[in-house]
Structure formats: C-alpha cells, structure tokens
C-alpha positions in Angstrom: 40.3 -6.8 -111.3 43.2 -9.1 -111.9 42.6 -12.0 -114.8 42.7 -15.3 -112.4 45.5 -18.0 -113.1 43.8 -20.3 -114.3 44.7 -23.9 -114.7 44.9 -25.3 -118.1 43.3 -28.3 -119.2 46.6 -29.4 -121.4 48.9 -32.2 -120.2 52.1 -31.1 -121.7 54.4 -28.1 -121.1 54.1 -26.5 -124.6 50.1 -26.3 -124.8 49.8 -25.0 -121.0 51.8 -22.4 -121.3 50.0 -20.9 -124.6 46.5 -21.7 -123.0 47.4 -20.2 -119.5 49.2 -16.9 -121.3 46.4 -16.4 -124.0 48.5 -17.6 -127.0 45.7 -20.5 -128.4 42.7 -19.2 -131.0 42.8 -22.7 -133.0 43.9 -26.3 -133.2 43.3 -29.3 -135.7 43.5 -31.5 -133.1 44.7 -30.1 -129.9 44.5 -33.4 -127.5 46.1 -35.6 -130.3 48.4 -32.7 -130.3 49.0 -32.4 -126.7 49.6 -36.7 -126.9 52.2 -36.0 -128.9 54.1 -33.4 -127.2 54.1 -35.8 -124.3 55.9 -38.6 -126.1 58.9 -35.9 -126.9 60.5 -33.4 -128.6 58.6 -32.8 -131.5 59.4 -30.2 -134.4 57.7 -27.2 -135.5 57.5 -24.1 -137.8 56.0 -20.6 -138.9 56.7 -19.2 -142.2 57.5 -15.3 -142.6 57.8 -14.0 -145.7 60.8 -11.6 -146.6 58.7 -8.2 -147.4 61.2 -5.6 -145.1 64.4 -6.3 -144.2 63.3 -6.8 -140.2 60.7 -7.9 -138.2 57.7 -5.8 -136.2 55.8 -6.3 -133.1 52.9 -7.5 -135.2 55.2 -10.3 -135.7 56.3 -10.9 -131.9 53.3 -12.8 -130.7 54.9 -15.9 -133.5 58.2 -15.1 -132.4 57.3 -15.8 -129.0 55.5 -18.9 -129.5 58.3 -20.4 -131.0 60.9 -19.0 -128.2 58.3 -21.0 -125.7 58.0 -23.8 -128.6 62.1 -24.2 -127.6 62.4 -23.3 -124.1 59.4 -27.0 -123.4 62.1 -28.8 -124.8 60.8 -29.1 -128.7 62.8 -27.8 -132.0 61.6 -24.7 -133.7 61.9 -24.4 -137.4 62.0 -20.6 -138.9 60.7 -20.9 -142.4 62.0 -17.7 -144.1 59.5 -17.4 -147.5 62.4 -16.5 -149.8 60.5 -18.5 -153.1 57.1 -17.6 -151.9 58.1 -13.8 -151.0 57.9 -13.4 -154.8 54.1 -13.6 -155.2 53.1 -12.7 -152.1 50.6 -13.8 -149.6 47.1 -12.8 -150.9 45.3 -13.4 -147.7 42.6 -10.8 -146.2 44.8 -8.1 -148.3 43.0 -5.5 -150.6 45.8 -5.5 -153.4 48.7 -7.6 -154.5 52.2 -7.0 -152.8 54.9 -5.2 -154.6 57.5 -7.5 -156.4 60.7 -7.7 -155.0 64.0 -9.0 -156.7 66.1 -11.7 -155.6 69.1 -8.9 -154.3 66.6 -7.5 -151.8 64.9 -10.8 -150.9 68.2 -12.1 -150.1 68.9 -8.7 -148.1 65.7 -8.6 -146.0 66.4 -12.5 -145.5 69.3 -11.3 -143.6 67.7 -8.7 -141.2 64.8 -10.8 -140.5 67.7 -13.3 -139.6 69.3 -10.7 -137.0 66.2 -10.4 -135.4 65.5 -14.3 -134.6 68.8 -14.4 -133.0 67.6 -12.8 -130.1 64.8 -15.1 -129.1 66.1 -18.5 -130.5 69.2 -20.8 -130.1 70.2 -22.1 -133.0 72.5 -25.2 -133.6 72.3 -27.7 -131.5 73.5 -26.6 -128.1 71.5 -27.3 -125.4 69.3 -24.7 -123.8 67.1 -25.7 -120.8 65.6 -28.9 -121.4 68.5 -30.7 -124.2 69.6 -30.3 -127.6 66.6 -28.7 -129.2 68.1 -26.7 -131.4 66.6 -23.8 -133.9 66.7 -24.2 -137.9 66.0 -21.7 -140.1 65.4 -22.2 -143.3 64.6 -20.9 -146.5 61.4 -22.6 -149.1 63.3 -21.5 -152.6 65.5 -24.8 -151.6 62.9 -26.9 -152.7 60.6 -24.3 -154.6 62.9 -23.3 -157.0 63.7 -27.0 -157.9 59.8 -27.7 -158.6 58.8 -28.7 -162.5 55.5 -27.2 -163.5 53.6 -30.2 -164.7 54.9 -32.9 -162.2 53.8 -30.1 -159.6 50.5 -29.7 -161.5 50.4 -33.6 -161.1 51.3 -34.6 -158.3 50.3 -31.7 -155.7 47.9 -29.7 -158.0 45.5 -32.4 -158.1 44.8 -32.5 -154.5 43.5 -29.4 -154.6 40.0 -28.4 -155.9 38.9 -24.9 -157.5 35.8 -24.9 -155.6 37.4 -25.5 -152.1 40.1 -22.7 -152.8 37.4 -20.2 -154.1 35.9 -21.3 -150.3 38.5 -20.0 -148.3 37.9 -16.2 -147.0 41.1 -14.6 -147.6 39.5 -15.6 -151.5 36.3 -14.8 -150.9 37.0 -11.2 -149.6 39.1 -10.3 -152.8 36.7 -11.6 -155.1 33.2 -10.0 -153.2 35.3 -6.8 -153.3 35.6 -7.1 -157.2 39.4 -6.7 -157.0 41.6 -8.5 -158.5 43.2 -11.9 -157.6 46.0 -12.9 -160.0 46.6 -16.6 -161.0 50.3 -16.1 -159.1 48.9 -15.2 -156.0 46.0 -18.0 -156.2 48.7 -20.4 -156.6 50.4 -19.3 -152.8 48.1 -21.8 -150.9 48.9 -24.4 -152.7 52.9 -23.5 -152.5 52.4 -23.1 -148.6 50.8 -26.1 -147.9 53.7 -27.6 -150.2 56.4 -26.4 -147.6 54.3 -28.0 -144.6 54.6 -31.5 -146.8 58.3 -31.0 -147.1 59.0 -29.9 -144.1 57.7 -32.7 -142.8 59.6 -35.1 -144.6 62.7 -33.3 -143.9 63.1 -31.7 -140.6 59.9 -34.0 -139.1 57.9 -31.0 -138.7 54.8 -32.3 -137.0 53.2 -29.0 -136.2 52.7 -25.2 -138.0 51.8 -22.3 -136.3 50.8 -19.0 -137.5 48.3 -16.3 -137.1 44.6 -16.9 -137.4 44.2 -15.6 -141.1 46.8 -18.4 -141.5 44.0 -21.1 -140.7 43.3 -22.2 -144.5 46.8 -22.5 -145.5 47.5 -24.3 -142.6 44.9 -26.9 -142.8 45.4 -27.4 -146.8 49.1 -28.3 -145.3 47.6 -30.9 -143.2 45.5 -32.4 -145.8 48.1 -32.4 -148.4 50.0 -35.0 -146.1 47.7 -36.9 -145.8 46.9 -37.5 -149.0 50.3 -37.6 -150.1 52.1 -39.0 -147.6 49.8 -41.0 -145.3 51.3 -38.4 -142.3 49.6 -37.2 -139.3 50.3 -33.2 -138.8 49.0 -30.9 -137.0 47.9 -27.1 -136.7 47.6 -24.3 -134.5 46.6 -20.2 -134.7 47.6 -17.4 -132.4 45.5 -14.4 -132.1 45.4 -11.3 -134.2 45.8 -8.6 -131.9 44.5 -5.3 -132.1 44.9 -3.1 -128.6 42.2 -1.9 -126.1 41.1 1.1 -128.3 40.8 -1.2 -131.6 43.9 0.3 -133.1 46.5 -2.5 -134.9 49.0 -4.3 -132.7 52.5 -2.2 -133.7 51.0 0.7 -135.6 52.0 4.0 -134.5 52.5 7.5 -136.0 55.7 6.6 -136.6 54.3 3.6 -138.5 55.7 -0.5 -138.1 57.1 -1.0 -134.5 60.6 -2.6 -136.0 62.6 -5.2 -134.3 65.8 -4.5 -135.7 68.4 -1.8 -133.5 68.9 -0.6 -137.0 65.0 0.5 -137.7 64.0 1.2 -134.2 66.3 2.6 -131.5 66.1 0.3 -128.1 64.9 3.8 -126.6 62.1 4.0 -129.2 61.3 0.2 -128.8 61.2 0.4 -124.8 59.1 3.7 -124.6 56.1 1.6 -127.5 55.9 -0.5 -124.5 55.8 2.5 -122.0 53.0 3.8 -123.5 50.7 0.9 -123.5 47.1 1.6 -122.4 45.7 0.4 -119.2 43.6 -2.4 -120.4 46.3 -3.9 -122.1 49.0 -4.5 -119.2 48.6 -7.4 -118.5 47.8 -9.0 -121.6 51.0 -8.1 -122.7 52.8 -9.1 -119.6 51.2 -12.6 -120.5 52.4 -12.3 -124.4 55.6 -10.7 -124.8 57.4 -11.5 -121.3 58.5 -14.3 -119.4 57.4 -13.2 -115.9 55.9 -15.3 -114.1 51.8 -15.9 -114.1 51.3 -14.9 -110.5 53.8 -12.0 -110.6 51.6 -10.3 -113.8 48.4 -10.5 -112.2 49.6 -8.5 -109.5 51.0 -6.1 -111.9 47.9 -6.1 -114.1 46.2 -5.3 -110.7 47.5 -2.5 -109.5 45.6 1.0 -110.3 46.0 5.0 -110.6 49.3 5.9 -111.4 50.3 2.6 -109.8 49.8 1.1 -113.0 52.5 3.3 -114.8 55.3 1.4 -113.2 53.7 -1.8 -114.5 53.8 -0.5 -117.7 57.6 0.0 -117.0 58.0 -3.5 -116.5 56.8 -4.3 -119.1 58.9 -2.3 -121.4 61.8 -3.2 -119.6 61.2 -7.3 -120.0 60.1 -7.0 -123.5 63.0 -4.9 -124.4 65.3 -6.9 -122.7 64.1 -10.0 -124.2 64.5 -8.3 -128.4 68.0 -6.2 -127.6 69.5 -7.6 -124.5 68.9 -6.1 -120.6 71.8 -4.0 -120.9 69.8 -2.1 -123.7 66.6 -2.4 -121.9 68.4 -0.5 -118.5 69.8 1.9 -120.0 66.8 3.1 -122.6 64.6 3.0 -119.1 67.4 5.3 -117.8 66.8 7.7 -120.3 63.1 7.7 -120.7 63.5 8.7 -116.8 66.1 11.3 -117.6 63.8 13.0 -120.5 60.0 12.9 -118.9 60.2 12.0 -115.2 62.7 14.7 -114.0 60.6 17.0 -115.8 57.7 16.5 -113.3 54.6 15.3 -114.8 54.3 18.4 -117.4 56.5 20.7 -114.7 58.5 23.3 -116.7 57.3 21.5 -120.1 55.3 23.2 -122.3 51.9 22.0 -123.3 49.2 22.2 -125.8 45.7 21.0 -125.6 42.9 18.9 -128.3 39.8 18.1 -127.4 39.2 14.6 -127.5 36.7 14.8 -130.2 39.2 16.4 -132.3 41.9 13.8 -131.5 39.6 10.8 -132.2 39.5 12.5 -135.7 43.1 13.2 -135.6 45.4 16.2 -135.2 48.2 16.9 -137.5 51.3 16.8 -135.7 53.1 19.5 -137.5 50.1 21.7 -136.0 50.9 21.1 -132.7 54.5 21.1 -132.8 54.0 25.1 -134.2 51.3 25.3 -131.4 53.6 24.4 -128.5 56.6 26.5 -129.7 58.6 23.8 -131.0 58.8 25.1 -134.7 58.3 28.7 -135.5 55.2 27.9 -137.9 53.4 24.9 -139.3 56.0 25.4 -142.7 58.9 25.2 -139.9 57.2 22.4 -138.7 56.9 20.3 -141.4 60.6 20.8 -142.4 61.7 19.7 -138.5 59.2 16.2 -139.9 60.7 16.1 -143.1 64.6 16.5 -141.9 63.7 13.6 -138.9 64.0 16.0 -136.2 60.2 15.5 -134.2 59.5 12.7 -131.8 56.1 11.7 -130.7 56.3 9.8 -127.2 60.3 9.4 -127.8 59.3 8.1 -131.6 61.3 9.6 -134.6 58.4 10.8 -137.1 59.0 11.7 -140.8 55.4 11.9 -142.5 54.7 15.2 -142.7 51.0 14.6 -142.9 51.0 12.9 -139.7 48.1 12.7 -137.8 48.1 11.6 -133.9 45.0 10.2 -132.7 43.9 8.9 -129.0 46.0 5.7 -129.8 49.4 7.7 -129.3 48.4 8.6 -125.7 50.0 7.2 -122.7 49.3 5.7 -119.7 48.6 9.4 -118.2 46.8 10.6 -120.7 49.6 12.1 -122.3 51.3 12.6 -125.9 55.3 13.8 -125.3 56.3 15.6 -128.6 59.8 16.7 -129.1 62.4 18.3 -131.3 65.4 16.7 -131.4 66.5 15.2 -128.1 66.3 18.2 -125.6 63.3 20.7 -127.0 60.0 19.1 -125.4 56.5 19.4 -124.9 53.0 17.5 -124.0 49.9 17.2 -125.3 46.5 16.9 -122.9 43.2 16.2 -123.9 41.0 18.3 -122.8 
C-alpha cells in the first residue's frame, strides 16, 4: 500500500518538505525554528570531516537536506572538518581513526569539494528563490589560530566532565573498556566551537547532521548561549539502514562513492537499480526531487511493475550526483548488458540456498561455479586484477562474501567478468 501524503504541520517551506519526505528525527526547538524560517532567509550548516577524498551515499541524506536547505530560499554553509579531521570524530565508533597529514587532508578537502558542486550553487547567483548562495568552508581557519589556555578559559569552562562522560557516543567507548584518548574527548568541545563561530560569522542560525550528531549539536547550542547570549538551533536526519537491516551504501564492493573518479555513473545508477522493494519509495522521498504524489504511485505499483520504479529512481538520483546526460546513458547500458539478455535467457546461472546466502557465499566460488574463471585460484586472480562485477559493481576483495543484501529487485545477483562475460545468481 502506498505511504499517504500527508500534510505537515510546519508553516514554512524548509520544515515541510523534510517532515513530508521523512528527513526530520530531531529538533531543539522546531516551531521557534519553523518562526524563524518564516521571517527569511536564514543560514545553515553540516560539518563533514575530510577522512576519503569523496563522499558516499551514507553521506547523501545531508547532502540533500542542504540542496532542499537552498532550493526554500535559505543559505547553506558546507563545513569541511580540515582542523578537526586530525583527531577524528569519536562518536558511536569502536576505535580511534587513522591520522592523516595535512597533504592528504588538503587532497580529500578537494574531492569532497567536487562532489558538493553537483547539488549546491555556490556564490551568490541566484537560484530559484534569490541570492542564497552556498559557502563552504573550512574550521582550521579559526582552529588552527586557537591558544590553549584562553581556549581552556574561555570555552573549556562551559563544559563539565560529568556532562561529557553523559553523552552515549562516550558512554559506549568507555562500557566497552576501549580506549578514548584525551584528543578525541576534546572533539565535542571543538565542534560545538565551530557552531559558535559560525554563528558569528556567516549567521549560522541552524546545524544539521545525522542523529549520532545530537550531543555535539546541542553542546553547540549551549555554548552560545552562554557565550554569546544567541538563540541557535538544531536538527537530526535519520540514520538509515535498508529494508533487510544492512547499512545505507555498503556493498560488496564496499562505500557507495560519489565521485565519477571512485564510482563509475554506471556503477552509481545500477546501486540504485538494485534497491529492494520496501525501500522504493522511501528513497524516491530522500534522494529525488519527484514530486510527492508522483512517488506514491511509484512506491505503489507491484510484481515486476515495481522494477521500473526502481529505474526511476536510479535514473533521478543519478542524474541529480553526475548530471542526466550521465544518468541516460548508464540506464542505456544497464539495458544493453541485462535486459536484452532476457531475464536469465542465454546467461548462465548458478544457485545458493538462501540459508547459505544469509551466511554468505564467497564470490570467487561462484564466479568458478558459473564458468566465469576456470577455478576458485583463477577466480581470485580475475578479483585481485579488478576484472569481476557484482550487479555491474567492480569488486577487488578477494575474500568477498555476497549475502541476500546484494540481491535485486528480481531476486537476482548479476556477476560478471569484465564487461561482456556474465552470469546470475538465484536463490533457491
């Protein structure tokens, strides 16, 4: 059964569309917020630390937030983490993040960079509703300036040891008995920092982030108000995790990259191809721009019906990271490779019981098993030397193991060697 449109209880443009397309988890104050986006353009940001040199899908949900942020008429701020990208956000994570130098900071600064460029206008050309403009900015600007003890003084003693120690992304690390070092205890403090001055110099009002950004988020909004006397606010998105529990983005293949350069537009497009059945139309909601009433007949429709959906949605979101000339013409192909085929007709295929899939199936098994590689050795090599594809996906871990979240909307898994040599997968 469709989701219903329902109609949202927020006044202004910004707020209704994230409450009617399932973007909202939490607010600070959501009707002073939704007061103030009435009175005009207000400004905004999310932080993303530099840790690869682009962007993934588990990313997309804020990406998307702040394209909607621009396109009501407000100005988004991208806050690029390059000073706090060298200790590393501790929250809800087991172990403490690699280090990275300043050379490949500054290089995965610039990817991420490539990647915004396709959602946001930046400058201060007008878009649909007047010069709101994107910024993007980067928190060693005013980190790196920062003297210990006046920061000790004058932020540090806002900030109580027992109230940290209360926050869960602390709480986890520390019931775990792993450890939490004094750099990475000091990140809440430096993030709640950058909502301060960001503030006070590009009048951010608002940050957004996911949910397990809550506590940083609202230490922000305290800080201010301590310090400044200012009224901000705070909102969370969602974590998302898809129908079958697996994480938002995560493939065989591994991260579902933004960047041309670290996922082809075919690759990207068929992700999005392959989305299970229960998770149409929530996607249509989150990562397109159709129209409410046009996805809930989409998210409607059933049997195979709801494969061409699914191609809609490929198509939209693809269009909307690489451009729709990109979009059309990795659609083309997907249709070139699998649907001139026949469904399985002339293709080779292999079966797994679904028991044995749940557990997970080595992929260099089942490449040997369908006559793609002569044996499992030959098989691994074809891994190793980038030459198998899972559902159109380059995969190089030779201990790859594909599991019921690679299957399509058919009930299918498409493996390949090289671009011509195919085969499918049922589960028997």
């Amino acid at each position: 059964m469709a989701t219903p449109v329902a109609s949202s209880p927020f006044q202004s443009d910004f707020l209704r569309v994230l409450d009617e397309r399932g973007f909202l988890h939490q607010g600070s104050d959501l009707s002073g917020l939704d007061a103030l986006l009435r009175q005009g353009p207000v400004g905004a940001y999310i932080g993303f630390d530099a840790t690869a040199d682009s962007l993934h899908v588990g990313h997309l949900v804020s990406i998307m937030v702040l394209r909607w942020f621009q396109k009501t008429g407000n100005r988004p701020v991208v806050l690029i983490g390059g000073g706090t990208t060298r200790i590393g956000d501790p929250s809800f994570r087991d172990t403490s993040r690699p280090m990275l130098d300043d050379a490949q900071i500054a290089a995965n600064m610039a990817g991420i960079g490539r990647a915004f460029a396709q959602y946001l206008s930046f400058g201060d050309g007008p878009l649909e509703n007047g010069p709101n403009g994107a910024v993007m900015v980067d928190n060693a600007d005013w980190l790196d300036e920062l003297r210990y003890i006046p920061m000790l003084r004058d932020i540090g003693r806002h900030f109580t040891v027992n109230r940290m120690l209360s926050f869960d992304s602390v709480k986890l690390r520390l019931d775990r008995e792993q450890p939490l070092t004094f750099l990475e205890f000091n990140y809440m403090i430096l993030q709640a920092f950058d909502f301060l001055e960001l503030s006070r110099r590009h009048g951010c009002r608002l940050q957004m982030g996911g949910s397990d950004q809550w506590g940083n988020i609202v230490n922000g909004i305290e800080l201010a108000r301590r310090v400044d006397g200012t009224e901000l606010f705070g909102l969370t998105t969602p974590l998302l995790t898809t129908a079958s529990g697996a994480k938002m983005g995560k493939t065989a293949a591994g991260a579902v990259w933004l960047n041309a350069d670290r996922r082809s537009p075919h690759d990207f497009w068929q992700f999005w191809r392959n989305t299970e059945d229960a998770d149409v139309g929530r996607f249509l909601r989150l990562f397109t721009e159709l129209p409410l009433d046009e996805i809930a007949r989409l998210e409607a429709l059933r049997g195979s019906e709801i494969n061409e959906a699914k191609k809609i949605l490929a198509h939209e979101a693809t269009a909307l990271c690489h451009g729709a000339a990109a979009a059309a013409e990795a659609g083309e192909t997907a249709r070139r490779v699998f649907e001139e085929a026949g469904a399985g007709g002339g293709l080779p295929t292999v079966e797994a019981a679904r028991a044995d899939l749940a557990a997970g199936v080595r992929l260099a098994d089942l490449l040997a098993a369908a006559g793609l590689a002569e044996s499992k050795g030959a098989a691994r090599r074809l891994i190793r030397d980038g030459g198998a594809r899972v559902n159109g996906t380059p995969v190089t871990d030779e201990a790859a193991l594909l599991t019921p979240a690679d299957l399509d909307g058919e009930g299918l898994i498409r493996l390949s060697a090289g671009r011509k040599r195919h085969a499918l997968l049922r589960v028997r």
